[in-house]
Each structure stands twice: as C-alpha cells, then as structure tokens.
C-alpha positions in Angstrom: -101.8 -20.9 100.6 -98.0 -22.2 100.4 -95.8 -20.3 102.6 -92.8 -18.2 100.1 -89.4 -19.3 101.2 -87.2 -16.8 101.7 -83.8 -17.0 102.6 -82.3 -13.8 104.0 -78.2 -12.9 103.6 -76.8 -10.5 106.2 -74.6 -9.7 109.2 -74.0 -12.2 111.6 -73.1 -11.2 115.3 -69.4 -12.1 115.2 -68.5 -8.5 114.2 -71.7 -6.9 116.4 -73.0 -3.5 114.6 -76.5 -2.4 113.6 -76.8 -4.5 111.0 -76.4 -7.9 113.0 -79.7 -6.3 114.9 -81.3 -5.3 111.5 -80.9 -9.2 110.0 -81.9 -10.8 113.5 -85.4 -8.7 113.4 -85.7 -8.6 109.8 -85.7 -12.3 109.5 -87.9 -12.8 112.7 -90.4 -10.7 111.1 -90.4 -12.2 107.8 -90.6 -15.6 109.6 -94.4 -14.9 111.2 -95.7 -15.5 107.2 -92.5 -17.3 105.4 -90.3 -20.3 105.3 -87.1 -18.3 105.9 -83.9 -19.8 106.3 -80.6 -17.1 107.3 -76.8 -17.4 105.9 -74.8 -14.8 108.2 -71.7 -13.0 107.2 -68.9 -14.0 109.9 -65.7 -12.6 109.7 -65.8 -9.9 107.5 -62.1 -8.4 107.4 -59.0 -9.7 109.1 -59.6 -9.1 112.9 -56.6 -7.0 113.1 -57.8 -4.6 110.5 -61.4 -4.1 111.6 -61.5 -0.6 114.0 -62.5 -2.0 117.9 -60.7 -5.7 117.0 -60.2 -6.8 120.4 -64.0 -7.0 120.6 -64.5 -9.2 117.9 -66.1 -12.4 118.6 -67.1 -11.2 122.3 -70.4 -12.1 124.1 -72.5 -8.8 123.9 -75.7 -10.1 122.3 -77.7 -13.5 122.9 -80.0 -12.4 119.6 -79.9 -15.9 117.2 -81.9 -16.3 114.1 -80.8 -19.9 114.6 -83.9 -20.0 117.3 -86.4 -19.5 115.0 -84.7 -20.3 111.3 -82.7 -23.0 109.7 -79.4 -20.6 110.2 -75.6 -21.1 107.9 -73.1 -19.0 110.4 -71.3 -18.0 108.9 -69.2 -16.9 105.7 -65.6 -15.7 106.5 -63.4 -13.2 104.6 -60.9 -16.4 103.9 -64.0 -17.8 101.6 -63.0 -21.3 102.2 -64.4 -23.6 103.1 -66.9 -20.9 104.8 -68.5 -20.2 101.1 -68.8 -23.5 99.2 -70.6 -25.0 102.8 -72.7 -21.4 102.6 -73.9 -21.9 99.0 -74.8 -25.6 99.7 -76.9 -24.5 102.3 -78.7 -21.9 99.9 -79.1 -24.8 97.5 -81.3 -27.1 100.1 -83.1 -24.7 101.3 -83.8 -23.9 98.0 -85.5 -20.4 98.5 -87.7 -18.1 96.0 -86.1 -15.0 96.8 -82.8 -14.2 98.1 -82.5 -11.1 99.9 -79.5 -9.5 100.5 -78.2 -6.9 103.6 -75.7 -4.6 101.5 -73.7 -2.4 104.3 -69.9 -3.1 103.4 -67.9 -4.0 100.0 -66.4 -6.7 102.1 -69.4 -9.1 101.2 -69.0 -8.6 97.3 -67.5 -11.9 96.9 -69.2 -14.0 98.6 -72.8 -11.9 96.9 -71.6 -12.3 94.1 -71.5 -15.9 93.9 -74.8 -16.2 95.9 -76.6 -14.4 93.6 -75.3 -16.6 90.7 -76.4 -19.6 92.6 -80.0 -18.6 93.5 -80.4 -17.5 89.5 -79.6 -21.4 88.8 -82.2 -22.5 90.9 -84.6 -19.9 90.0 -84.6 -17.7 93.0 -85.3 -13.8 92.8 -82.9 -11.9 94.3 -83.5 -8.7 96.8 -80.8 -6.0 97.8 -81.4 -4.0 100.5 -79.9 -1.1 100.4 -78.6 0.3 103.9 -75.5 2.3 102.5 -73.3 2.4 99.1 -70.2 2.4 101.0 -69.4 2.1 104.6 -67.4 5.1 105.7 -64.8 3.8 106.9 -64.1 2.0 103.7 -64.6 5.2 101.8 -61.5 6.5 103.6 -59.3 3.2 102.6 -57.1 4.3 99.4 -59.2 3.2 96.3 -61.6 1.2 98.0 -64.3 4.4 98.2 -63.8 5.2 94.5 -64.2 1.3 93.2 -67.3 1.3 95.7 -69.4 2.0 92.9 -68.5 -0.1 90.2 -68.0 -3.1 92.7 -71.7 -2.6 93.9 -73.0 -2.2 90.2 -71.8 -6.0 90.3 -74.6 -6.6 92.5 -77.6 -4.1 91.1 -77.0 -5.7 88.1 -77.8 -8.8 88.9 -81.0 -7.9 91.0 -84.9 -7.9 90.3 -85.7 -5.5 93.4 -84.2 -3.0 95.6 -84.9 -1.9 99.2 -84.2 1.8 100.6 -85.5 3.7 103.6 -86.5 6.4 102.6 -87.4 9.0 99.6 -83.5 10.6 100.0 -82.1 7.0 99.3 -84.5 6.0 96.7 -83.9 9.3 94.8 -79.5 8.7 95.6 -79.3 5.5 94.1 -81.9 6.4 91.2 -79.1 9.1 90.0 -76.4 7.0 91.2 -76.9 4.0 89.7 -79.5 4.6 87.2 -81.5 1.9 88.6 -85.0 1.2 87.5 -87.5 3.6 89.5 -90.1 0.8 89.5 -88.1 -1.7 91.1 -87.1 0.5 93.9 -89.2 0.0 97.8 -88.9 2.5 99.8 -89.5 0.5 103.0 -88.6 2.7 106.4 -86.8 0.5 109.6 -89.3 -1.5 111.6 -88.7 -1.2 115.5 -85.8 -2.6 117.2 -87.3 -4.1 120.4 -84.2 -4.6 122.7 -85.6 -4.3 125.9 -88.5 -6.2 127.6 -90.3 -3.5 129.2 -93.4 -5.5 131.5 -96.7 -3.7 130.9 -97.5 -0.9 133.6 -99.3 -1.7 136.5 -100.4 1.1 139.7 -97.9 -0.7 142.1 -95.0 -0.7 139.7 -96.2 2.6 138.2 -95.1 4.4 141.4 -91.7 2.0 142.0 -88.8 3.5 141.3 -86.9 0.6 140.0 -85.6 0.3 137.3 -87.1 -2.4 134.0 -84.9 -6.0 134.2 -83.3 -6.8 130.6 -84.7 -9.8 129.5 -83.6 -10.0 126.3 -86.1 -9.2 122.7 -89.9 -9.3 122.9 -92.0 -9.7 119.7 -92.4 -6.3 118.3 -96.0 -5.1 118.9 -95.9 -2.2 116.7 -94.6 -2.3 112.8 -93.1 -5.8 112.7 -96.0 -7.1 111.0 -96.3 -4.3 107.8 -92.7 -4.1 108.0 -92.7 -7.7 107.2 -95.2 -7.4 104.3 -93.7 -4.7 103.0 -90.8 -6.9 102.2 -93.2 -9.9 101.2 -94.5 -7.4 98.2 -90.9 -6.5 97.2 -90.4 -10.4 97.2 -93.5 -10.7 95.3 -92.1 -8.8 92.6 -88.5 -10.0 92.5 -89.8 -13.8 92.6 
C-alpha cells in the first residue's frame, strides 16, 4: 500500500512557543506511516513587535523536523522571497493533503496562498484548529474583531477541520457555521521532552537527578494520535 504524502504547515522554532513543539511531534508522528514533508513559519511579526523579542531566534530547542522530513524553514512576515521559495517547495513535494497549524492571524497570507496552490495540484487541505485568535492579538486595535472574517478566508477553503476537544468542536460549529461532519475532535498526543532511562533497583534508590537528552519516541498515543489525523486526511484527500 502507497504511503499518503502529507505535507504539514506550522510553526517553526525561530519564535519558540507550544506550537513549534506541537508541529515538530505532530509531523514526527505522522512520519512513522506517511511521506511527510514540513514548511515552517519563520518570522512571524517584526521582531520588535513580538512580546519577549530579545529572545527571538535564540538556541533553546535542538527539536528539527528537518531530521526526519524534507523540511522549507521557513516563511517570513516580509513574504519575499521567503513565500514564492515556500510554495515551490509545496509544489515538488507535491502532497495529497495539506495540513495547516492555525494559532495566529499573522500566517493568513502566506495560508492563503498555500491553500490556493495545493487546490491546483489537487491536494486536500486540513486546518487544525489550536485557537481562533491568539490573545495577544485579540487585544491589538481591530485585529481581534477582523479575527473572524480573516479566518473564514481559510475555513472556507478547507475540506476538514481539527479541534481538541468537544468545547472547541461545538465553538467553532456556532462560530463559524462550519459543517459538523467535517469537524475531528482529535485531543493533543504526548509531548515527550525528556528522556527519562527506564527504572532499574540501583538507580531506583539514587538520588540523582534524570540527564536531558533531548526527545524520545513517544511510547504512549503517538501512534493513534497519528492515525487519527491519517482519517481526517482520508476525508479531506
């Protein structure tokens, strides 16, 4: 049986938050029964702009989806030439569903043309649902009130969505009228952050403390989490 490519969109690890963690394991998931291939959103705002901007860029994370994925990183918020090099990327790789990591408004341009260019070549296209609006962009003068109709750019345009849990599927049913069949309610898979070695009776007793290693493979959800997706894919390809 052919493997389905599947080429996930999300947050890169330039501007680190739980979503950069979310598309790394997300994608490594995915990748144990798909071709997946990974374009990463960059710099999302103008550094001096984003809350914590003297952080921005800094080495707090050695997570890459480039180790295990054919991996575009990444789109900035100037477009070019980050964008055009982004959606040639998408084009090779050629993938039959596109899913999309929606957390911020910021990524509406660059979505939006994504989305147009996996409909030309036949893709299905997946939104994730993780938030409508980020809150610190519902507190930026009009931004939180065009939320909505910016965002309806995207559902639009989608065969599938993806929530975690009832609360959210029921939200954006009333919010955005969106088709009740089309909506997976898929709760988070683990985050495995720390390598924690397996117990033993000598180091049961010690009292020192686990060494970071780095991310193990998950042992416990990656593998319906990943399926989970694979049968919203199904129906969005």
């Amino acid at each position: 049986m052919s493997r389905r490519r599947v080429c996930v969109v999300g947050s890169g690890t330039s501007y680190l938050s739980g979503i950069s963690y979310y598309t790394y394991f997300l994608s490594r998931a995915l990748a144990a029964d798909s071709d997946v291939s990974v374009i990463l959103m960059r710099k999302l705002v103008p550094k001096a702009l984003y809350p914590g901007g003297a952080r921005v860029g800094g080495a707090f994370t050695k997570v890459s989806t480039a180790e295990f994925a054919p991996t575009f990183d990444g789109v900035d918020w100037t477009l070019l030439p980050s964008l055009p090099r982004a959606v040639g990327f998408l084009r090779r790789r050629r993938p039959q569903v596109l899913l999309l990591q929606w957390w911020s408004v910021s990524s509406l341009p660059a979505y939006l043309r994504f989305v147009g260019a996996a409909r030309r070549i036949g893709a299905g296209v997946i939104v994730e649902l993780h938030e409508d609006v980020d809150t610190a962009e519902a507190r930026l003068p009009l931004v939180g009130r065009l939320a909505t109709r910016w965002l309806r750019l995207i559902l639009d345009r989608c065969d599938a969505y993806v929530v975690h849990s009832d609360w959210d599927r029921q939200r954006f049913h009333d919010r955005y009228q969106l088709d009740d069949a089309r909506i997976h309610v898929i709760p988070h898979g683990p985050f495995d952050l720390v390598d924690v070695p397996a117990a033993t009776p000598d180091s049961a007793s010690s009292s020192q403390p686990s060494q970071r290693s780095g991310p193990r493979p998950s042992r416990c959800g990656a593998l319906p989490f990943a399926r989970n997706h694979a049968a919203a894919a199904t129906s969005a390809a």
